[in-house]
C-alpha positions in Angstrom: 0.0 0.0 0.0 2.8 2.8 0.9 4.3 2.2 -2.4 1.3 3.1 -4.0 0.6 6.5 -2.3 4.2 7.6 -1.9 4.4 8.4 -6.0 0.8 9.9 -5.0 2.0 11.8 -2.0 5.3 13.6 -4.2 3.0 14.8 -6.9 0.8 16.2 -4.8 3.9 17.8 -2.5 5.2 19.5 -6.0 2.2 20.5 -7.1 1.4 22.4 -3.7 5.0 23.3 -3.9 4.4 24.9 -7.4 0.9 26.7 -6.8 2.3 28.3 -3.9 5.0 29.4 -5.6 3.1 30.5 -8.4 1.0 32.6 -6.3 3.5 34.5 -4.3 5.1 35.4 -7.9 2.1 36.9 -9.2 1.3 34.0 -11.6 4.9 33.4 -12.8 7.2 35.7 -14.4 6.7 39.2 -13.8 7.8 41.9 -16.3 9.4 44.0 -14.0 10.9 47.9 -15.1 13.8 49.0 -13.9 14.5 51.4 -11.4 15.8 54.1 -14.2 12.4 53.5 -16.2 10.5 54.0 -13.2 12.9 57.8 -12.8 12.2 58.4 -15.8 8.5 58.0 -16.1 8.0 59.9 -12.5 10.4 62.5 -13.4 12.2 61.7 -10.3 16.0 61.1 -12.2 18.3 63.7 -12.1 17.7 64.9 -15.9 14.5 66.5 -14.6 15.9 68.9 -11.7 16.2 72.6 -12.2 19.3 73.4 -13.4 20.7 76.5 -11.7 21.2 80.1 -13.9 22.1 83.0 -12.8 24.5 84.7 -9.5 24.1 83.4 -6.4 24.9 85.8 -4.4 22.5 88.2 -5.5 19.7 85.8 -4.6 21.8 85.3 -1.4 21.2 88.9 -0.7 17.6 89.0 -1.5 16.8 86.1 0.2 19.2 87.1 3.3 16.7 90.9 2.9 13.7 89.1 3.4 14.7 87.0 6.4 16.1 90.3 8.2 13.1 92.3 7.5 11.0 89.3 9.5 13.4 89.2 12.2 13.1 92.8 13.2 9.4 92.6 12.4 9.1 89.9 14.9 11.6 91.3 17.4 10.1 94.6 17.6 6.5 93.2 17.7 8.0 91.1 20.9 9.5 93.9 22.6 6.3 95.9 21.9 4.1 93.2 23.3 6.1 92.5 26.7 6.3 96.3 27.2 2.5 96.4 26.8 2.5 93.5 29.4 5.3 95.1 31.9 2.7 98.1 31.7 -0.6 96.2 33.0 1.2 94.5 35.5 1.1 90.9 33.7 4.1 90.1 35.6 3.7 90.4 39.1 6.3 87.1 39.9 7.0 88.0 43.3 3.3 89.5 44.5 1.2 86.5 45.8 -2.3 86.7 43.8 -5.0 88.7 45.9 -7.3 87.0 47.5 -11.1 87.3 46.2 -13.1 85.2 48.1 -14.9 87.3 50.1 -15.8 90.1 47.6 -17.0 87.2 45.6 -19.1 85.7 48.6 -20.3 89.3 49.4 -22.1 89.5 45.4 -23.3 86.0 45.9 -25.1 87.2 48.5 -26.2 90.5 47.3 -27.4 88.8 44.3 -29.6 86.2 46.3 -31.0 88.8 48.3 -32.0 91.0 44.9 -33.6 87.8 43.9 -35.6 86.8 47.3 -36.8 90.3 47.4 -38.2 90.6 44.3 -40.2 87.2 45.0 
């Protein structure tokens, strides 16, 4: 009997063998491109970048104008803005926070007794 389903047993090992092959290869050979077809179809090779034209340096200083005139921009809107702050007393670091509680209590009060009265 185990000569009989051995020859059985090894077709049906190579034949699982195969499908599962097949299947992790996408049915068999796959025409794959190459990586410089690929650049060259997303524009992504290095025939396709910008190619640089006139003096650098005078961009440079443009560029170099811009970014100064933001700086000071944001500097001076800085120094404006703490100054403002310095002015209303924002930063009272070393005064301990008033306490409130009792002119708070005192309204709540007030304002139950306008409300009972007019009931």
């Amino acid at each position: 009997m185990l000569p009989r389903v051995l020859p059985l047993a090894n077709s049906l090992r190579t034949t699982v063998s195969r499908s599962s092959v097949l299947a992790c290869n996408m049915s068999g050979h796959a025409h794959w491109k190459s990586d410089r077809d690929i650049d060259k179809e997303t524009l992504s090779h290095m025939d396709y970048l910008p190619i640089p034209e006139g003096c650098w340096s005078s961009d440079f200083k443009r560029n170099q104008g811009k970014y100064n005139v933001q700086l000071l921009l944001s500097t001076s809107i800085a120094i404006v803005t703490g100054f403002a702050m310095y002015q209303t007393g924002c930063f009272n670091a070393w005064i301990t926070p008033q306490k409130s509680c009792g002119k708070i209590q005192d309204n709540l009060t007030d304002m139950e007794a306008d409300i009972f009265s007019k009931v």
